[in-house]
Phi, psi and omega in degrees: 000113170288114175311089131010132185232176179213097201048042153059033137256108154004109156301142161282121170259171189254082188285145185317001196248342179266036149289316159294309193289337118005262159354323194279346195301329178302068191279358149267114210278014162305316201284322180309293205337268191324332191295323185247012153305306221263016180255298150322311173292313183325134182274029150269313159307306155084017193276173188240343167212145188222133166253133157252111193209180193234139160213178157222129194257142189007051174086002183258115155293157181219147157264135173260147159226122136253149184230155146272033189274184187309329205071191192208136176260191197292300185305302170306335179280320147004277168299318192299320179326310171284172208263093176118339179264113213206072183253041177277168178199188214261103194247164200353085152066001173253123202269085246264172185271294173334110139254334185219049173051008161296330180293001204261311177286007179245342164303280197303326196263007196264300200278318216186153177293341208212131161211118163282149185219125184261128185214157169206143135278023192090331177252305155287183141186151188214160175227129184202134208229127168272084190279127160265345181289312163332313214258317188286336173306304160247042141061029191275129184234031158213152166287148169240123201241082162298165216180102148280101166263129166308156126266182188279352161267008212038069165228150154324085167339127151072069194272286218316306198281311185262017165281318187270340119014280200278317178285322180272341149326289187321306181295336209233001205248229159234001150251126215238359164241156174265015148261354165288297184314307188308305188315347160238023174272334185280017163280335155298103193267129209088173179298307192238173209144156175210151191240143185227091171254140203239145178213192212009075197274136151015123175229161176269178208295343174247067150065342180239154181317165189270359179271154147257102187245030182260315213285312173241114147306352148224062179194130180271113195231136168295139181290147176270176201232166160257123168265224168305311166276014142104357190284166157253129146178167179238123202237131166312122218302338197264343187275325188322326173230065153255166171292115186302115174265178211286339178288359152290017195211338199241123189287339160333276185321304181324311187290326178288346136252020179298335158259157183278339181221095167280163193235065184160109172290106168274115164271146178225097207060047183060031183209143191264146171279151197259105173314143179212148165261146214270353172291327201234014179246023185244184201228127170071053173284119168214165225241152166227192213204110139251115185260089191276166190276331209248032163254009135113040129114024169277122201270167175238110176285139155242131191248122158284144162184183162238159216281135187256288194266003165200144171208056159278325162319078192231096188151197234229142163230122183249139155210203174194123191053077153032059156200122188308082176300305193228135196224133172051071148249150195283161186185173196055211190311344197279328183273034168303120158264094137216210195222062184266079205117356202302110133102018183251126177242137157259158197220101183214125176267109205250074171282310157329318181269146186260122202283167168292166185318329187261313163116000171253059171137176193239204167270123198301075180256181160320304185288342172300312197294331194244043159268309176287315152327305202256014161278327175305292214310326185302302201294335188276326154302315177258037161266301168309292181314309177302340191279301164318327167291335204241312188295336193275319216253354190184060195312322217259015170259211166298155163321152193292301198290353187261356166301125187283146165246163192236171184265122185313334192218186194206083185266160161210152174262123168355078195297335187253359178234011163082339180289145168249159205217150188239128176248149168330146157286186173075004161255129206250327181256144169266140159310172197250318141256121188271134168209179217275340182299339179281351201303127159312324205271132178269324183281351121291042173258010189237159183290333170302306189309114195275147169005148159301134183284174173249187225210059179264022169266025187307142160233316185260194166280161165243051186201133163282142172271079202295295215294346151290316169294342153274305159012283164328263180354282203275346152331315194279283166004297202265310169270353139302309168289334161310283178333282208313311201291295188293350179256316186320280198287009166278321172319264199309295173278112174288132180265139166249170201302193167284326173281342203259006169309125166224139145216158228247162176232151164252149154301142195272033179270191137283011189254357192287141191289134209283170165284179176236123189289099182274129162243121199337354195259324200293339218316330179295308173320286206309341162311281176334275200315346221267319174268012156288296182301356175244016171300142169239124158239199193326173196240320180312155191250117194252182195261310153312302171288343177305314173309325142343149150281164199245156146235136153289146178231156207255114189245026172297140160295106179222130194285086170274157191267133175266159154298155160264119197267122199217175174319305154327308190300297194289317182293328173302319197280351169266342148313326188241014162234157170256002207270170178267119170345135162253137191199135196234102176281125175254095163266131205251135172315156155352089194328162189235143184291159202293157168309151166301146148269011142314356199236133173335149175242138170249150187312136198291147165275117174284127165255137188243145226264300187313295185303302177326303159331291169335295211293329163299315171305314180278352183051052167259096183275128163239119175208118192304145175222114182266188174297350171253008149287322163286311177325317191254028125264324185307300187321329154306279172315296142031299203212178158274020190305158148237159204245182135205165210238137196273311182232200194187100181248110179246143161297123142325083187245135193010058211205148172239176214263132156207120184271111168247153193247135184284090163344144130291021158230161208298156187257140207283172179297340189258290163354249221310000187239019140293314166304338198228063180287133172311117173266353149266174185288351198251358174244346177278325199276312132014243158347319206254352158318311224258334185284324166293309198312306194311319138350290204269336157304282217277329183302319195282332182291304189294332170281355192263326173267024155284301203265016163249327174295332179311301154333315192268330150343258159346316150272007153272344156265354160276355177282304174288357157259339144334292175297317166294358162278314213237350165249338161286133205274180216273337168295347203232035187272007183209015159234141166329097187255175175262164173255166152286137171298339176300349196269343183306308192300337178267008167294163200272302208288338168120356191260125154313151168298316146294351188276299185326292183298349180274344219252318196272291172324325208280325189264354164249011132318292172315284190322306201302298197311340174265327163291331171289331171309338179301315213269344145278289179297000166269336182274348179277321190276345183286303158342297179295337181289326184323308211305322185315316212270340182277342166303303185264017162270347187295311193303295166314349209234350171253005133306277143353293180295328151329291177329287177342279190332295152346283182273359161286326174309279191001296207275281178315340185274330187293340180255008167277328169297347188264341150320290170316297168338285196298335162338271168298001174271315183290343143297337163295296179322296175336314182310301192326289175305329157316283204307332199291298174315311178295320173308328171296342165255312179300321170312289210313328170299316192271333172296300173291352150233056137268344171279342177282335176280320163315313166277027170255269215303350163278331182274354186257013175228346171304161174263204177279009192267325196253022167302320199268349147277013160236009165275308184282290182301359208239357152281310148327296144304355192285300208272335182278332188259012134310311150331325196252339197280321173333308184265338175279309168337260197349310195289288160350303221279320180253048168245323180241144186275337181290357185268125180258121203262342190272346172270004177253145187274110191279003193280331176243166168342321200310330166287344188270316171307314157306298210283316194289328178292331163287340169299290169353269167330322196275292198311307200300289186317331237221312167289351175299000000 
């Protein structure tokens, strides 16, 4: 290979195999797709419409892309040939996609081996084709792009320079004359334009395309695949375990989100796709503000709302300069497994960041990373919010995500100035072509008139975030109530030094009060917990601590050790607990007189001051439990028995002396489950078993002693009626007397008359009081019962979602018949306009050849000089009404799908014979 040189240093050459190797970066072959959507679009081409179809050319299926964009004269095709050349820059206020002048060769050769491309720009049209067969054929060891340019006369430029050219087209290309090369510069409708046909496209390990193009006729599809479980479909490597959506697999779906804003009509197999903007098609749209640090204090909009049509459909639409890099990818609760975030789209143009080679992601940077951070966070906000917005408002309906939705707003676009215009609501159905003259709005009804402006002057959200501010609140709350609590028991227990430490000896029984075993995981609460539970107050009985079990108390003086309690103590623990304080107030039965002085003593526990500390530092409890501690704990928990105790030795563990008079009795069951909360629900459910059943004991115990006071009532009012019958006189039988002392002596009991009323008050004292206690345990146990009652609202709630169900099939079937409806009407009209055009081509047909015999009769009376210009014309006409037979074929072709344009001769009648038998048909149907 001779090296090529440039000031006598080496050129870099290209070998023809990194046409493939180029090519691979697409490993989704949509993204080729898209690479030369995004060549169209762009604002040097400027196009308004891109047709995309499969046809077949000598037995090759092919991909077609026409575009009505700017075209290309020979220099510019040229560079799209080459490697690297990228002269897009920013033209009315539109940002091209193109960065790194690559897409087209990585594209085209990614769909296919071999592709040509036909452009006219107005002045010119060239033709110039990037062959890989070419190039393995003649053994080429550098790439080579032959380029034919045209005039406007269809003559050949340059014929010396663009003959060897011209020739390798003709040869190696799927057009072997340069009037098929004219013949699809004339397919291009309008002055400019550029035609792309890509053929001996991409096949799988059996021999068939990587498309479908049999399951829609008017949709380009990945074939589906069988996988492990014998299921079909097909899902994107990135994608494996999400719901598929349809735009990985339907190139339709795909295109219609492909811009964030489209400019630019896609026909797709003759049919247009219906574009949506994708920002304004969603339902509970609301806008948030990212302000990253390292754009210098520039915000980012972001739109939330939720997926109107499906809503497994989920996740971040990332895209950059209006064109879709990443579509439903999940971040925040959604990359959860529950169903947190479900049916939520985010919307973000991530213009700051640099998309990757394909244009499907981006580069794995910083900024990327804390982006995607601070997008969970965004999403986790209006998720919490929507949720919290829809439950205060309609607690008792479906989930926000399981609710059908409508879209908020309602757009369409223009078919002739390309603006999209925002319509009223409640118009649900469209014309099949739309223009600004139908706009409801007199103030958008003319096509001149520009766009509704946006609002990129965002600063704030446009939603309060509540459910943070409660948040705050009961946060703020809950450590208010901590303070409070810890200045009450700083208050109430005075601490004293080290010195003022005594220690107690207990008898070596099983009546001795057990230690209490702590564990480390526990260890905060019991900081918290501990000077609550040896709290004593008054021995009197309130209708709240009477629900409680009583302990007797020992009212011997004893130096217990306390935690030490501080601000800390409390701000940790509510970091690592959310629950609501608990606090267990102990009310104690009738004080009992001090312990014998008589009982054994055990040798004192020494403490050292030093250890204590250490021991504070590690925030560590240790505490030995022998067997007659646990024992003498079940007895606690057990029953309501109470116990006493002569004395009391509590060990000192991270705790300082506060002399408290000490309870003698087991310390009760609801204290030990403050210390211990069930962390699960099944242990909870539990718990509140045994607080009923215990309830329910004491309920039943308290009613037996109603009906014994009750009794006994009753026969202290029948004793007082008695004595009020036979000792009161009988004029004063409906006023308040006095009795005679003489009258003492005749109670049966032995008792005065006031000892009686006092005795009778005291016992309807008694009755209210139980009765209210009654009438509290009764409202504790209907609390307790709801859980029962949650079962059959699950049942009932899944009925409803039946129904439901029911009536969205309903709904879809009614607007697919109204689809179909409108379906057919716009085939009829289609028909019409068919049936119009042929007529308007059989004139043109029957004028020209009423015009070819005429020029025969001129050339045959001409003299012999002007043979060869009547010669020359009537070969021209030859050639326009070839040209015309061409294009009526075409036309033909998508009327009848059976007619094969490579097998008809455009050179005799045949197409004119064709063409007059569909008018026929057309007439014969139209008169039916």
């Amino acid at each position: 290979m001779a090296a090529k040189t440039q000031g006598g240093i080496r050129l870099s050459a290209l070998c023809p195999k990194f046409l493939h190797t180029n090519s691979t970066s697409h490993t989704w072959p949509f993204s080729a797709i898209a690479e030369l959507i995004d060549n169209a679009y762009d604002p040097d081409v400027s196009a308004k419409q891109i047709w995309i179809d499969k046809t077949v050319i000598n037995d090759n299926i092919c991909l077609t892309f026409t575009d009505n964009g700017n075209g290309m004269n020979s220099e510019k095709l040229h560079k799209m040939l080459s490697f690297g050349f990228s002269e897009k820059s920013v033209m009315n206020g539109r940002v091209p996609v193109g960065l790194y002048g690559n897409g087209f060769k990585s594209g085209s050769m990614r769909l296919g081996k071999d592709a040509i491309i036909f452009t006219k720009n107005g002045d010119t049209m060239s033709v110039g084709m990037l062959s890989q067969t070419f190039l393995e054929v003649t053994k080429a060891e550098h790439v080579m792009v032959p380029i034919v340019t045209f005039t406007n006369q269809r003559q050949v430029s340059d014929l010396a320079e663009s003959k060897n050219s011209l020739k390798a087209i003709l040869t190696h290309s799927l057009f072997s004359t340069e009037e098929k090369l004219l013949a699809e510069l004339d397919a291009i409708m309008g002055k400019k334009g550029t035609r792309i046909i890509i053929w001996n496209l991409r096949k799988d390990k059996n021999d068939k395309p990587e498309f479908d193009f049999d399951k829609d006729k008017y949709d380009i599809r990945i074939p589906e695949d069988l996988d492990e479980t014998g299921k079909r479909g097909y899902k994107k490597q990135e994608r494996l375990d999400q719901i598929v959506p349809e735009s990985d697999y339907s190139l339709r779906a795909y295109c219609s989100i492909l811009y964030l804003k489209p400019t630019m009509q896609i026909i797709l197999r003759g049919q247009k796709v219906k574009t949506q903007l994708v920002s304004k098609s969603l339902a509970f749209i609301e806008k948030d503000i990212y302000r990253p640090k390292f754009l210098s204090a520039k915000t980012v909009r972001i739109t939330f709302g939720f997926n109107c049509r499906n809503k497994d459909h989920y996740g971040i639409m990332m895209y950059h300069k209006n064109r879709l890099i990443k579509a439903y990818e999940r971040v925040g609760c959604q990359l959860k497994a529950n169903n947190m975030g479900v049916g939520v789209v985010g919307i973000i143009e991530c213009n700051f960041l640099k998309p990757t080679h394909n244009k499907q992601d981006f580069d794995y940077t910083n900024e990327y990373r804390l982006t995607i951070a601070a997008l969970g966070e965004k999403l986790n906000d209006y998720w919490n919010e929507m949720k919290t917005k829809k439950n205060e408002e309609y607690p008792l309906a479906l989930p926000v995500e399981e609710i059908q939705k409508q879209p908020d707003q309602t757009w369409v676009q223009c078919d002739a100035c390309l603006k999209w215009r925002k319509l009223p609501d409640g118009i649900e159905h469209l014309p099949e072509k739309w223009y600004c003259s139908l706009n409801p709005d007199p103030q958008f009804r003319n096509c001149n008139v520009p766009e509704e402006p946006e609002d990129d002057d965002l600063i704030h959200p446009t939603y309060e975030k509540t459910y943070k501010k409660k948040d705050r609140e009961k946060l703020k709350r809950r450590l208010e109530y901590s303070h409070q609590i810890n200045n009450e028991i700083l208050l109430k227990t005075p601490v004293s030094s080290s010195k003022d430490f005594k220690t107690f000896s207990a008898p070596n029984t099983k009546d001795a009060l057990p230690r209490l075993i702590i564990s480390k995981s526990s260890d905060a609460s019991v900081r918290r917990s501990l000077p609550i539970l040896i709290q004593v107050s008054s021995p009197h009985l309130d209708a709240d601590s009477s629900l409680k079990r009583k302990a007797q108390s020992c009212v011997t003086p004893v130096s217990l050790k306390a935690s030490r309690l501080s601000d800390k103590t409390f701000n940790n623990h509510e970091e690592e607990d959310d629950d609501e304080d608990v606090i267990i107030l102990e009310e104690n039965s009738t004080p009992k007189p001090s312990a014998d002085a008589d009982v054994a003593v055990v040798k004192p526990e020494c403490i050292n001051l030093d250890q204590e500390e250490k021991q504070e530092e590690k925030s560590a409890v240790e505490e030995p439990c022998s067997a007659s501690t646990s024992e003498a704990r079940s007895e606690q928990l057990s029953s309501a028995t109470q116990t006493e105790l002569p004395q009391l030795v509590v060990k000192k563990e991270e705790v300082e002396d506060i002399p408290v008079q000490t309870p003698g009795a087991a310390v009760e069951k609801e204290q030990h489950k403050v210390n211990g909360v069930p962390d699960t629900s099944a242990e909870l459910e539990n718990e509140l078993k045994n607080q009923l059943q215990l309830l329910n004991q004491e309920k039943e115990m308290y009613q037996s002693k109603c009906e014994a006071l009750t009794k006994q009532v009753e026969t202290l009012e029948q004793q007082l009626l008695e004595m009020n019958n036979k000792y009161v006189k009988k004029e004063m039988c409906h006023q308040a007397t006095e009795t005679e002392p003489s009258f003492e002596e005749g109670n049966t009991d032995g008792r005065s008359l006031a000892e009686v009323t006092a005795l009778y008050e005291q016992a309807l004292g008694e009755i209210a009081t139980l009765k209210e206690q009654c009438s509290t345990l009764q409202n504790l146990k209907t609390e307790c019962s709801k859980c029962a009652d949650g079962e059959s609202r699950s049942e009932v709630d899944e009925m409803a979602v039946q129904l439901d169900d029911v009536f969205r099939q309903l709904d879809k079937c009614t607007i697919e018949r109204d689809r179909y409806k409108s379906e057919i009407e716009v085939l009829e009209v289609e028909k019409n306009q068919m049936a119009c055009q042929c007529e308007e081509l059989k004139a043109e047909v029957a004028q020209l050849k009423a015009s070819i015999p005429q020029a025969v009769a001129r050339a045959n009376d001409s003299t012999t000089s002007n043979v060869e210009d009547s010669v020359n014309f009537s070969d021209g006409e030859s050639l326009k009404l070839r040209s015309l037979r061409v294009n009526v074929g075409q036309l033909l072709a998508t009327i009848m799908p059976d007619l094969d344009l490579q097998q008809v001769n455009y050179d005799i009648d045949v197409v004119d014979e064709i063409l007059g038998q569909v008018v026929e048909q057309m007439h014969e149907i139209s008169s039916t």
